[in-house]
N, C-alpha and C positions, 0 to 999 in steps of 0.2 A: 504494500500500500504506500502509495507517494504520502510522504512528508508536511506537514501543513507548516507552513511557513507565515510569517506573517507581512501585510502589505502595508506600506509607508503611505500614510496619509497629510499631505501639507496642505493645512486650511487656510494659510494668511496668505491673502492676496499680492501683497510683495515680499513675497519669499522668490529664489531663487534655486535652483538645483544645480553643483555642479561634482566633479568628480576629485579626490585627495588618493592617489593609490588607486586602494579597491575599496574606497569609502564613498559614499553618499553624501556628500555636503549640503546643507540647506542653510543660508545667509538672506540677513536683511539690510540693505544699504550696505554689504559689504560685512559685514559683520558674522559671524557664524555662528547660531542658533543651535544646529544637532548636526550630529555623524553618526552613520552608523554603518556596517562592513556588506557589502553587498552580496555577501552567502547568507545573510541573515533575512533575507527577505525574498517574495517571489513577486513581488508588485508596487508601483509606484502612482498615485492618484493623486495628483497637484491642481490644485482651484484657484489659477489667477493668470494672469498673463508677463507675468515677468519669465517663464520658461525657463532652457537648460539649457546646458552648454552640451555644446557637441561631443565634448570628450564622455560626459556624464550620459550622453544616448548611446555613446560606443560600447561603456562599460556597460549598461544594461543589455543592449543586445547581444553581445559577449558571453554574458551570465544568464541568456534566456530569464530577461526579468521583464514584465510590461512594464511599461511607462507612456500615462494617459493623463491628457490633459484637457483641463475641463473650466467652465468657465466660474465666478466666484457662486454665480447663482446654482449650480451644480448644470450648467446644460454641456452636454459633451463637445467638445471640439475634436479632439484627435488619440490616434493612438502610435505611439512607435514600436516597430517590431523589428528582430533580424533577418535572421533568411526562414523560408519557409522549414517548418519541420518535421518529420512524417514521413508515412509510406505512400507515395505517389499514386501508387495504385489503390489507396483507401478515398484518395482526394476524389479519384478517374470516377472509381464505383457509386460516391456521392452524387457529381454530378451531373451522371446518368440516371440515377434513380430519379436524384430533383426532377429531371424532364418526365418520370414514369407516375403518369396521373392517382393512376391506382396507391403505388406507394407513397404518394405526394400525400396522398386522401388519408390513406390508413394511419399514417403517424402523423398527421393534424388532428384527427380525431383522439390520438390518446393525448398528446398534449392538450389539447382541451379537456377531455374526460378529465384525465390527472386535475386541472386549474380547477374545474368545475365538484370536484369531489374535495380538494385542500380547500375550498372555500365553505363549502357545507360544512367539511369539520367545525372550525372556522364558529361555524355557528352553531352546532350542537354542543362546542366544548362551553361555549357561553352559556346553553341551557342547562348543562352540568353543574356549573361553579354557579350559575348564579338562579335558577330556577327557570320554570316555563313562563315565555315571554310568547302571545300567541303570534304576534307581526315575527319575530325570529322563526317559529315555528313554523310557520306559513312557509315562511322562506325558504328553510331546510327544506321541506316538501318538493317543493317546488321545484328545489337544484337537483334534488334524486329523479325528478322527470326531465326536467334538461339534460343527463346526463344519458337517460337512454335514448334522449331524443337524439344528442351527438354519435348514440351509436348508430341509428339507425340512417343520419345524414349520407345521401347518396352523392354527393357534389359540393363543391368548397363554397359556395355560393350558402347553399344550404348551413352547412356548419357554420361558417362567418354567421348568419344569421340568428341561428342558435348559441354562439360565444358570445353576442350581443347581448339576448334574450335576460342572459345568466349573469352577465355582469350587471345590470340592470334592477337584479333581483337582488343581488347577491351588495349591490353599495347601496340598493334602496333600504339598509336596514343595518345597513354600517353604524349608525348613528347610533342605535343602540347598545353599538359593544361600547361606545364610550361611560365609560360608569364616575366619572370625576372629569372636575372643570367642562363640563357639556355645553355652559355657555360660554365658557372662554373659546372653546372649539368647535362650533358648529358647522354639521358637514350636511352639504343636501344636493350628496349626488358625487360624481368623479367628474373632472375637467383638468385641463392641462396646460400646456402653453398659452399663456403662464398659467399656474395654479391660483384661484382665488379666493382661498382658505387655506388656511394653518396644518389641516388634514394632508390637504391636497399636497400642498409642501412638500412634508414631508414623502409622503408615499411617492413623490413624482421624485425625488433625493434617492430614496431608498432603495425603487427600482432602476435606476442609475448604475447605482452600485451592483447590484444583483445582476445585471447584463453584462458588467465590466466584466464581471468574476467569471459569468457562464462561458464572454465569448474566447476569454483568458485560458480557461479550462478545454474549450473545443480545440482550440490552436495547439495545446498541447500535447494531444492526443492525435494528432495529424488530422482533424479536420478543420473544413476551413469555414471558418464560421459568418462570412458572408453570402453561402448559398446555402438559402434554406428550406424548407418543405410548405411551408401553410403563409407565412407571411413571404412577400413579393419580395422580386431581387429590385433593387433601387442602389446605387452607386453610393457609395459608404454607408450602407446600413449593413449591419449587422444580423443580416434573416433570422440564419440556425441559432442564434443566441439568443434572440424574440422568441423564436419558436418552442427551445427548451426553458426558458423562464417562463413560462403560464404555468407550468406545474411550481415552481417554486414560489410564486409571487406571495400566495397565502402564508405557507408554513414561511418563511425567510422574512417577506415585507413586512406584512398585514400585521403580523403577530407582534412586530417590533414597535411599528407607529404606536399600536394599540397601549405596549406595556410604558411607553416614553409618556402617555398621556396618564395613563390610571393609576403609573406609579406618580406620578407630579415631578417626575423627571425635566418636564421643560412646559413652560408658562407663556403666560398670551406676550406676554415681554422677552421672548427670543425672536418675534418677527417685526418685521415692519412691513406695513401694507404701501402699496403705491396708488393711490388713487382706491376707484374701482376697482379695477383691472389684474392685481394680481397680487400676491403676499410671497413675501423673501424671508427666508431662515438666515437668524445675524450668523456672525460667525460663531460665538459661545455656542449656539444650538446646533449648528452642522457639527461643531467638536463632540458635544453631548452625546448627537445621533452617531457618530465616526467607534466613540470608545463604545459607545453600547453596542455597537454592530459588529466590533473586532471580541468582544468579550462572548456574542453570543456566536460565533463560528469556534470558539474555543470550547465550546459545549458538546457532551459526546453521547449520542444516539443509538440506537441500534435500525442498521439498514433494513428498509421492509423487506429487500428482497434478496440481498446477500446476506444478511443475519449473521452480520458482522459490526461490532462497534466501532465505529468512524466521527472525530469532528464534525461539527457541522457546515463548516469552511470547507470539508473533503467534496461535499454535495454535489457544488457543480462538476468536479471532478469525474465525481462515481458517475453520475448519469453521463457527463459523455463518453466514458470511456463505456459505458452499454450499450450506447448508440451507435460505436464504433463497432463495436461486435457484431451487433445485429445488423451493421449495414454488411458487414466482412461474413455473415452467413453463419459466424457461429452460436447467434443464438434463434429460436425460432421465433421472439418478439422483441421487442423493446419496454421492457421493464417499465415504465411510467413510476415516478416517485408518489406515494401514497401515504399523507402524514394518519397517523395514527390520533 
């Protein structure tokens, strides 16, 4: 089992990254802030536009280490990589299948099934801990028919329609899992560029992150994770990383926004609103949301279906390298992660 390592996050917008040896430097105005040895890490995620020095992108891709940079509001900008790595012939059989409808179809539908099943949890673990709420209830219902309904989708058209349906259902009752500060945080509904709620913020931060990791994780298992099965190929997007993050969104995002609010973790005073128009996490809160999210990949699971205990940082990991088998025929499906 690969190694969970951990990934350097620099949230101050004038930071700097450059390279000492085989160090990491990160300075302000010249100044030098932290180091630390680049076998100690497998990722580097910086929020500002002062960037790196070119020696410091050599060392990363040297060291197979990503390094991504993004903007202070968390919107991604770019990613640097080295040379491709991998069995060519894993890449070839990807993106053949990508064009092969049928297998296009079949593993759109378990990433969705997978999304649509971690978000019901999602909502029964709520009626567990906290008793029956019938608007949850309802809901729960509801995704257990959405879910057969994605089985039964004969066409992506179909399914997209049914991944709507579910999301739909499934944030129309989001508001509910909020059990503290509810007025500080009111959420009525998902939206995005820009987010225009506190909720929003953060989950649109959070799945950021979660995508970084996934398409970090396919890269290194020799797929290439801009060509993907259910979401379109569009030139720097990231398809197969979209497309394996629906099953992770619930257990990895949801679960974290959720605990950031109803522990009192972060307050109506870590954002500032712009207008109408959209709400920004200061910087304290992106640090907040960075250490909560490095502490909870350091939490250890037991896999649904390798029934193995693994980090929860390993996640993206595990599932691509299932996907990789199943594409290379040695497995007879693709595992879909399935939180408990």
């Amino acid at each position: 089992m690969r190694k969970l390592l951990n990934t350097l996050y620099v949230t101050t917008p004038e930071a700097y990254l450059a390279k000492d040896g085989l160090n990491v430097v990160v300075s302000v105005n010249k100044e030098e802030l932290f180091r630390i040895p680049i076998i100690n890490i497998e990722g580097i995620v910086t929020f500002g536009y002062m960037g790196a020095s070119p020696g410091l992108m050599k060392l990363c891709m040297d060291n197979n280490v990503s390094l991504v940079f993004m903007s202070p509001q968390g919107r991604f900008i770019g990613r640097v990589q080295g040379a491709t790595k991998g069995n060519v012939l894993l890449r070839k059989k990807q993106y053949t299948l990508s064009e092969d409808e049928n297998v296009a179809l079949h593993l759109s539908k378990l990433f969705v099934a997978g999304k649509i099943f971690n978000s019901r949890n999602i909502l029964r673990r709520f009626i567990r801990d906290n008793g029956v709420n019938e608007d949850v209830e309802r809901a729960a219902k509801q995704l257990d028919w959405s879910r057969k309904c994605v089985a039964e989708a004969d066409c992506m058209d179909t399914l997209r329609g049914e991944e709507g349906r579910a999301a739909n259902i499934y944030f129309g009752v989001f508001d509910h899992l909020i059990l503290h500060q509810k007025a500080d945080f009111p959420f009525d509904g998902r939206n995005r560029r820009p987010p225009k709620d506190e909720v929003n913020a953060m989950l649109s931060f959070v799945y950021t992150l979660i995508a970084n990791d996934v398409a970090a994780a396919l890269e290194s298992v020799g797929l290439d994770p801009y060509v993907g099965f259910m979401h379109t190929l569009r030139p720097g997007r990231t398809s197969l990383a979209l497309d394996m993050m629906e099953e992770l969104r619930a257990y990895l995002g949801d679960r974290l926004v959720l605990s950031l609010i109803n522990r009192r973790q972060v307050n109506k005073k870590d954002f500032i609103r712009q207008g109408d128009e959209s709400v920004l996490m200061t910087d304290s809160c992106r640090k907040e949301l960075i250490s909560t999210w490095q502490k909870r990949k350091k939490e250890i699971i037991e896999h649904p279906y390798l029934k193995e205990k693994i980090p929860v940082g390993l996640l993206p990991y595990v599932q691509a390298k299932l996907l990789s088998r199943f594409l290379r025929d040695e497995l007879d499906d693709y595992p879909v992660f399935l939180m408990r």
